[in-house]
C-alpha positions as CSV (number, residue, x, y, z in Angstrom):
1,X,4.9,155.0,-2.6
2,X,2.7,152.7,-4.1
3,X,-0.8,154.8,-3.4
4,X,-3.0,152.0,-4.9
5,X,-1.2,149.2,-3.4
6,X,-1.7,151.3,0.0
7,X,-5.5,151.0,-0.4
8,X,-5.8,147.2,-1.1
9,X,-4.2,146.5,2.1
10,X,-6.0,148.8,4.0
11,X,-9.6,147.3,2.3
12,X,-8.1,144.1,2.9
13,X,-7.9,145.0,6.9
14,X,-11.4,146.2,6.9
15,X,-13.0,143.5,5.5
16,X,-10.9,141.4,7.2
17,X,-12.4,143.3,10.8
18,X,-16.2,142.5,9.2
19,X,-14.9,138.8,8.5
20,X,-18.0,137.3,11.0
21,X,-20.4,138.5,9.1
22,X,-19.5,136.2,6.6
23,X,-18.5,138.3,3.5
24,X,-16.2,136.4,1.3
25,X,-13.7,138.6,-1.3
26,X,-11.6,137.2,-3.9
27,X,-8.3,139.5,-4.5
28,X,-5.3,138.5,-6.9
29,X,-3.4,142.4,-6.0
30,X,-2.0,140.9,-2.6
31,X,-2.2,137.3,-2.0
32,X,-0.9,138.3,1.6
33,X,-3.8,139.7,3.0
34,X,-6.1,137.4,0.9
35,X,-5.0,133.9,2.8
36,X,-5.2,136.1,6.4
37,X,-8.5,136.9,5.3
38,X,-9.5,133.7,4.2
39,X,-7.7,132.1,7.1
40,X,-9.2,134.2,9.8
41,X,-12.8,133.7,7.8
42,X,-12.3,129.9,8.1
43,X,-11.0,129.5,11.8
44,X,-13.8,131.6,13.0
45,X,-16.5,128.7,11.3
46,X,-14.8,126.4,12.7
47,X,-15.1,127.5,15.8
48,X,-18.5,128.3,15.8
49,X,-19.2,125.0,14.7
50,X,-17.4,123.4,17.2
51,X,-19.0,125.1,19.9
52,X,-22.7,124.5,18.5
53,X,-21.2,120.5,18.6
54,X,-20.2,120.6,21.6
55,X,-23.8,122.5,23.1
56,X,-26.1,120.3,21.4
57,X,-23.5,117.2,22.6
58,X,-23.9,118.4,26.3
59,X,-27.9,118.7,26.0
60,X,-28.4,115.4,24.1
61,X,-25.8,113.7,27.1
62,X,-27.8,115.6,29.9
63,X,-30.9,114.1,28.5
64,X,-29.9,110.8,27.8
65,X,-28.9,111.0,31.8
66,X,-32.2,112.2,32.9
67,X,-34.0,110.0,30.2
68,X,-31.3,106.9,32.4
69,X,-32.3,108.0,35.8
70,X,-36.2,108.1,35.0
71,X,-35.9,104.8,33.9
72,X,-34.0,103.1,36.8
73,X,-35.3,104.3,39.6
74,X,-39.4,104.7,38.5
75,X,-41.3,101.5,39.0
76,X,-44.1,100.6,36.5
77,X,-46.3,98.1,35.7
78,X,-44.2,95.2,33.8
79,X,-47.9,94.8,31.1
80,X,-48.4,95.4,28.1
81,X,-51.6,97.7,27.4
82,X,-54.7,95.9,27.3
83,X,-53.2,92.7,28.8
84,X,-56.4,91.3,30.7
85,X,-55.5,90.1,34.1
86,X,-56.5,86.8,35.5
87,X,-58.8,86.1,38.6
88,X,-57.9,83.3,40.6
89,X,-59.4,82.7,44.1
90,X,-60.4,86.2,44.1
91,X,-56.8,87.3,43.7
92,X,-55.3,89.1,40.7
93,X,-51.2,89.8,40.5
94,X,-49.6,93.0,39.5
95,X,-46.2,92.8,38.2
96,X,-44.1,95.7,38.5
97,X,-40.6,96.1,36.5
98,X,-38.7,96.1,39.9
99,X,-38.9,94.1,43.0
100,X,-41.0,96.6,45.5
101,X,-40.6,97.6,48.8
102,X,-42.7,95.4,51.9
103,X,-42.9,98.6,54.2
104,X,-46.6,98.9,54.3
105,X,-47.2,96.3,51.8
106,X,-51.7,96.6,52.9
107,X,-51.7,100.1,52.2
108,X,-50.4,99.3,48.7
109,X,-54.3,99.3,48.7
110,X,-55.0,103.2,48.8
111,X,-52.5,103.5,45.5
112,X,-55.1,101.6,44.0
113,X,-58.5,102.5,41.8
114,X,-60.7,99.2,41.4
115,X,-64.0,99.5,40.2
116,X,-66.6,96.0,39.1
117,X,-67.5,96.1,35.4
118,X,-70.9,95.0,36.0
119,X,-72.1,97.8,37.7
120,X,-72.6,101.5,35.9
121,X,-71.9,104.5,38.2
122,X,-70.5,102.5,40.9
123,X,-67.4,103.9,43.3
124,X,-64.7,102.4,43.4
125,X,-64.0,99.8,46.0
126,X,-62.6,100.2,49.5
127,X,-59.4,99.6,50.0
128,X,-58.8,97.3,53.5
129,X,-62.6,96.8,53.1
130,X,-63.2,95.9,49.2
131,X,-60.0,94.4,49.0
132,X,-56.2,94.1,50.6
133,X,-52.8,93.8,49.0
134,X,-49.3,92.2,49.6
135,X,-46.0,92.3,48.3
136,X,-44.2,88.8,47.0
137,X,-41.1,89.9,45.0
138,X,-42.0,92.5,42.4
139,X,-45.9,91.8,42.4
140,X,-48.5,93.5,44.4
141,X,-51.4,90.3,45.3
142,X,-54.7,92.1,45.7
143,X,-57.5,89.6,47.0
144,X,-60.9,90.7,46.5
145,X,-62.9,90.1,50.0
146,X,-66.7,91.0,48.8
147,X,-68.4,87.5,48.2
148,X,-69.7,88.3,44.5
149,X,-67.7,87.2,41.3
150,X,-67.2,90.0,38.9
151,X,-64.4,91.8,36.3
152,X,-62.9,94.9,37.4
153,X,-61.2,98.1,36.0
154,X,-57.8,98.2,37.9
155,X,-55.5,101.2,37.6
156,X,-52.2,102.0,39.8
157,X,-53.0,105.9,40.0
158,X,-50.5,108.6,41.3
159,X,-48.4,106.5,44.1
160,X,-48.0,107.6,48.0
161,X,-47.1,104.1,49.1
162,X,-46.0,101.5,46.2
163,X,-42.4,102.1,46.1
164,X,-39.3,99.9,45.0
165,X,-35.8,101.4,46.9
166,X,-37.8,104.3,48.2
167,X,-39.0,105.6,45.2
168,X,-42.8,106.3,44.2
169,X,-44.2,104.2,41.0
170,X,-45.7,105.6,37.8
171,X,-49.4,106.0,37.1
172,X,-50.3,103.0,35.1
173,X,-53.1,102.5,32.7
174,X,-56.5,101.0,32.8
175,X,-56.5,96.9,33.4
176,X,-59.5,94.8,33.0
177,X,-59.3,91.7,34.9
178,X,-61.0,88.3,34.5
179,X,-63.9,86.7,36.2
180,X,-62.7,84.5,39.3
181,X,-61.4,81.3,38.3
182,X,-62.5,78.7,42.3
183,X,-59.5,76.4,42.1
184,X,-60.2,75.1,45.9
185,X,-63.2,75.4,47.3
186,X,-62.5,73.4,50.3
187,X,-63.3,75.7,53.3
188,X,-60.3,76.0,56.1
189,X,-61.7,75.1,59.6
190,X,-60.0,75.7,63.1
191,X,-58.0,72.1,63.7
192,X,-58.6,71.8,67.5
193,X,-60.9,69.4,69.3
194,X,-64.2,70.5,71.2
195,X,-62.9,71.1,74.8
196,X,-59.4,71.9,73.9
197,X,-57.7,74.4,76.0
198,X,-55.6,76.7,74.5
199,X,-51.9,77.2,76.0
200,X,-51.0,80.5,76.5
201,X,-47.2,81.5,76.6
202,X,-45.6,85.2,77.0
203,X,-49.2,86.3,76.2
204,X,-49.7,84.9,73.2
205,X,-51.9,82.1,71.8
206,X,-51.6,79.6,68.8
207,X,-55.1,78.9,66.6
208,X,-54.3,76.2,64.0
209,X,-56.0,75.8,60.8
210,X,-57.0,73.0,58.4
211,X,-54.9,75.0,55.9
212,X,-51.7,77.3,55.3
213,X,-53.7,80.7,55.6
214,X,-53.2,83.6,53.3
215,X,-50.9,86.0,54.4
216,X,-53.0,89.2,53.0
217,X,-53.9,91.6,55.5
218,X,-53.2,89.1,58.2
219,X,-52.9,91.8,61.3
220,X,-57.0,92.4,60.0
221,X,-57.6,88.9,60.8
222,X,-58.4,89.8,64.8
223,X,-61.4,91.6,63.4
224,X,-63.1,87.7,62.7
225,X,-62.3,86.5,66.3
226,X,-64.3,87.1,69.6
227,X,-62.2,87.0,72.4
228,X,-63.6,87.7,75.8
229,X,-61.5,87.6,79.0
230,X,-63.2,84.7,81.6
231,X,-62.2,86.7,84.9
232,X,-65.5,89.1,84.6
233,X,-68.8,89.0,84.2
234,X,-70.7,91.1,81.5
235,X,-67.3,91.9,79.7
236,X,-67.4,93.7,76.5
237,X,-65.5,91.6,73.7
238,X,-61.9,92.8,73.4
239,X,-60.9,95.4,70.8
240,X,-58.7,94.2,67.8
241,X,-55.8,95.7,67.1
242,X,-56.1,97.7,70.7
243,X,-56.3,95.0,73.2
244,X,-54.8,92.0,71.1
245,X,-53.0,91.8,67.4
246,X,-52.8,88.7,64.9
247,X,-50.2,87.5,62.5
248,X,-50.2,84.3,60.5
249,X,-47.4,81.6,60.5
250,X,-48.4,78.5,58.2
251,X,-51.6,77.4,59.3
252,X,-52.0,79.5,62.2
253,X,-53.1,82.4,63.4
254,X,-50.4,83.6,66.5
255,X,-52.9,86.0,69.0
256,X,-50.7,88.8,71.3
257,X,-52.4,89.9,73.8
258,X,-51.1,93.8,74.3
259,X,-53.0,94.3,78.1
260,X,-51.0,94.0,80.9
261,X,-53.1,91.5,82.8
262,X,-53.0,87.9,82.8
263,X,-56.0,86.0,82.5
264,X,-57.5,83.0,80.8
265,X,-59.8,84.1,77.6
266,X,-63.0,82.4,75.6
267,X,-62.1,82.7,71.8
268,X,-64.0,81.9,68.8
269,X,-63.6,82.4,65.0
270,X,-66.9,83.5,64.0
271,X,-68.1,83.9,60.1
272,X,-65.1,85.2,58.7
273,X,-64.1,87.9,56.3
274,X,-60.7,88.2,56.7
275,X,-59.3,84.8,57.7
276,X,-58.6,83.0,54.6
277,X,-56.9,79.8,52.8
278,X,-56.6,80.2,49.0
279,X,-59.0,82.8,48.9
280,X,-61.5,81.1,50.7
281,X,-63.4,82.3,54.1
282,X,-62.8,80.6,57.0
283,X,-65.8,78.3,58.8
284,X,-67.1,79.6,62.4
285,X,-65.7,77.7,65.1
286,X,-66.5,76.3,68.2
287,X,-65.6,78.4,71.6
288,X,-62.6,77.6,73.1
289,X,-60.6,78.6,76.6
290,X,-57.1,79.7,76.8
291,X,-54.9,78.7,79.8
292,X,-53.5,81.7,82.4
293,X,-50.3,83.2,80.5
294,X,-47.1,81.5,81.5
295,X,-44.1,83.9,80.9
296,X,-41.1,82.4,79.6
297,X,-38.9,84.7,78.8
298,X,-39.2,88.2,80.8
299,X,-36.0,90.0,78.9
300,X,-37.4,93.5,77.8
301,X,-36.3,94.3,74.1
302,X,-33.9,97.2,73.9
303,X,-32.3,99.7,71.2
304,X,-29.4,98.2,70.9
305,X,-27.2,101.3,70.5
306,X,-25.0,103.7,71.9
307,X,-25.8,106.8,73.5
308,X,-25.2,109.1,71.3
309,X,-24.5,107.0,68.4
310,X,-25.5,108.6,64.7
311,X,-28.0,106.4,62.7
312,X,-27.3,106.5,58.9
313,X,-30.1,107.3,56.3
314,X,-30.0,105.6,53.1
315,X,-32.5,105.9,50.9
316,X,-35.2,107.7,53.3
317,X,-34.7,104.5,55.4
318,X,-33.0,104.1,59.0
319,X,-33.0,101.6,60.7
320,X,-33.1,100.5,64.5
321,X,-31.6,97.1,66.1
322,X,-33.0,95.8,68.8
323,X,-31.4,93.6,71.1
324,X,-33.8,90.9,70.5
325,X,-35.7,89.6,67.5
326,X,-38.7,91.6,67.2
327,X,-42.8,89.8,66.7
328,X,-43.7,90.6,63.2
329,X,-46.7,91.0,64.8
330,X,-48.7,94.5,63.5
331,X,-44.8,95.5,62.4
332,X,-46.5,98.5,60.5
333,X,-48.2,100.3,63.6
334,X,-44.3,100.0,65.2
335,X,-44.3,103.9,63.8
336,X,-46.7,104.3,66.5
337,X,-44.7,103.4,69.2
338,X,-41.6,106.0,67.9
339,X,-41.5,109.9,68.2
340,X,-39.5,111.6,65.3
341,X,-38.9,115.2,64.7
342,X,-36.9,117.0,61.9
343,X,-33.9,118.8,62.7
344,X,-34.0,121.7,60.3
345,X,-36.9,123.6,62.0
346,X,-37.6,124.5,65.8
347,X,-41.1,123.6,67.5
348,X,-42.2,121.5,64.7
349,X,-44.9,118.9,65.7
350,X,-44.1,115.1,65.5
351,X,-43.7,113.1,62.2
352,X,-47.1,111.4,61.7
353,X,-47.1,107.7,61.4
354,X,-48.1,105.7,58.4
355,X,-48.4,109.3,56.1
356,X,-45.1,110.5,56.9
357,X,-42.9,107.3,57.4
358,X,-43.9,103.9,57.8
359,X,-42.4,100.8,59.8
360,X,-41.4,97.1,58.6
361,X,-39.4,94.7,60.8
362,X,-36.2,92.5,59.7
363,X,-35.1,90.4,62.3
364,X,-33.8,91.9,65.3
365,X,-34.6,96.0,63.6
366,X,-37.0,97.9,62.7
367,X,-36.8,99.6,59.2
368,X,-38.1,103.0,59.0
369,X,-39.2,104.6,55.6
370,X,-39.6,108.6,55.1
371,X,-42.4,108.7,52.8
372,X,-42.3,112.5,52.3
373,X,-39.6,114.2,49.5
374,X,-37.4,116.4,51.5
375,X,-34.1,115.1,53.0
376,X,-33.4,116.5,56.5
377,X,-31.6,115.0,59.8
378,X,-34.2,113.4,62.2
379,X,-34.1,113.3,66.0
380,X,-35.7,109.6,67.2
381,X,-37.1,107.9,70.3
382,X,-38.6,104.8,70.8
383,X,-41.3,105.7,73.7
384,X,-43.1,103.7,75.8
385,X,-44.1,100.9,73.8
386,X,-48.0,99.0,72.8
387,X,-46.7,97.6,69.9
388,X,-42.7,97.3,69.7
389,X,-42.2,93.5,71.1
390,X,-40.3,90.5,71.6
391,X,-41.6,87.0,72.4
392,X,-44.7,89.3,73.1
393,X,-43.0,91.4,75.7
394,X,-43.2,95.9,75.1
395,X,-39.7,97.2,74.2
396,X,-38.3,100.2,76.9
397,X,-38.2,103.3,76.1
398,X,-34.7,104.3,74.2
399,X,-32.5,107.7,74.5
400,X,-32.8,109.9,71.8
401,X,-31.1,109.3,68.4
402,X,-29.9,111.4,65.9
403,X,-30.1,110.5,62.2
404,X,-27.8,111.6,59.4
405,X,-28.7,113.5,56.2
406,X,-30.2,111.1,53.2
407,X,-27.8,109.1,50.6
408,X,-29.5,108.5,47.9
409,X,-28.1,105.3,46.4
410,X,-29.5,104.1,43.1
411,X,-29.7,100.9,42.3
């Protein structure tokens, strides 16, 4: 036997063993185990290099999918830093990068910090009181309501309600706007002659204008009219919002009276801070009578459902037909008139309107948003209703409805 021979293979086998440490030995006594060396030495490198490809492959893919989904569904301002924002009428426009959602368009407000440039140590402004907003496509309107001209510092700060498909836009940075730019000054009167009497019909009342009246905030337009029912003496004006609501259609301001009396009423516009054309306050008015209501149509509005019928959720939204058209009339506080309760947990309280989920109406349905992040199955009732309505008349009160779990679908 060939002793030395014996040895080289068996040094060969050990080093061979140790290969993944990455020794390397040159041999020219037994070509043999010197390419099984070498071999095994080079798969293993490959191997390890494929598998560090193919880690760093699946981390760079799982980011660019993250990096993807941030992108699509996070709305943001569409302006470039430092773009100065122009003042027209006392309105500025906010461009976002995707169209946003109308479901509680006003209280875009509260995702807002405004503050005047003129003033040092000054708070910032008050939404609903300073200033309202509105949604037209993917721009949030704000209109300034204060009567002084001034710059501002505007910033869309950590969002609760600005939302496009559900989900919450990004903090945005500091904008400076411009001074206000009047392009009308003309001041929008109430069209009616002295002594006109106002028809009322399924409680409601038309006020016409000189002008097509802003939309902003219109539901806060009751708070510029008087309206005093003519039956009693001594009456304390009504209560916006409580005893009668206000939308705008055109030029006019439609007045639902939410009591369930008739009677004939003495209305005036009186100096307004609300009611507005192109930015401009509306003139006080004369007083003028409404006729007794004449009820046209007397069908109550139903859910227009099944008993026991399963409402989809789609992106935190359900939504509820009616089998009428519903008022657009105050559509927001329609989260008043619903009860909704999650599934998931026993003896938990009510869903609280307008910070849990909010309310928009689309034809014949109401749309209901869940503003919080959790995904659960919701039981819903439409109770008796104040503000629900159809040609002015309350909606009934529904069975109870059961919701399915959220689909998230990403546009």
């Amino acid at each position: 036997m060939d002793h030395k021979k014996v040895m080289m293979t068996l040094l060969a086998s050990i080093l061979l063993i140790s290969s993944s440490g990455g020794i390397a030995v040159a041999t020219n006594t037994n070509s043999v185990s010197g390419d099984l060396f070498h071999s095994g030495y080079t798969t293993l490198k490959r191997s390890e290099s494929l598998a560090k490809t193919n880690f760093v492959s699946k981390i760079a893919s799982k980011n660019e999918l993250l990096a993807e989904d941030v992108n699509v569904v996070a709305p943001k301002v569409s302006l470039e830093v430092g773009t100065r924002i122009p003042q027209i009428n006392k309105q500025i426009e906010i461009p976002f990068t995707q169209d946003l959602d109308t479901t509680n368009q006003e209280f875009y407000a509260s995702d807002l910090i405004i503050r005047q440039l003129s003033q040092v140590n000054v708070p910032t402004l008050i939404p609903m009181i300073d200033y309202t907003t509105v949604v037209e496509g993917n721009s949030i309107i704000v209109t300034f309501l204060a009567d002084y001209a001034d710059e501002y510092a505007v910033q869309v700060k950590d969002s609760l309600y600005i939302r496009a498909n559900g989900i919450p836009a990004s903090q945005s940075a500091w904008y400076i706007t411009t001074q206000n730019t009047q392009v009308n000054t003309e001041i929008p009167k109430v069209r009616l002659e002295v002594g006109t009497k106002i028809p009322q019909i399924n409680k409601q009342i038309e006020i016409p204008f000189t002008q097509d009246l802003d939309t902003t905030n219109q539901e806060l337009y009751a708070n510029d009219l008087i309206i005093r029912k003519l039956s009693q003496l001594n009456v304390p004006t009504l209560i916006p919002m409580i005893d009668y609501t206000t939308v705008v259609e055109g030029n006019s301001i439609i007045v639902t009276f939410l009591a369930d009396y008739a009677d004939e009423y003495a209305v005036q516009v009186k100096d307004s801070l609300y009611i507005r054309a192109n930015g401009i306050p509306a003139s006080q008015s004369a007083w003028y009578i409404t006729t007794q209501n004449t009820q046209v149509n007397t069908e109550i509005p139903k859910v227009r459902l099944e008993v026991g019928t399963k409402i989809p959720q789609i992106n935190k939204q359900i939504e509820i037909p009616f089998t009428q058209d519903l008022d657009t009339t105050n559509q927001e506080l329609y989260a008043n008139d619903l009860i909704i309760r999650k599934l998931s947990q026993l003896n938990v309280p009510i869903l609280i309107p307008m910070i849990d989920y909010t309310t928009v109406v689309e034809g014949n349905s109401i749309i209901v948003t869940f503003l919080a992040d959790y995904t659960d199955e919701y039981a819903v009732q439409v109770k008796d209703s104040s503000f629900i309505r159809a040609n002015g008349i309350p909606a009934s009160q529904s069975e109870v409805f059961t919701t399915t779990r959220n689909v998230q679908v990403i546009e």
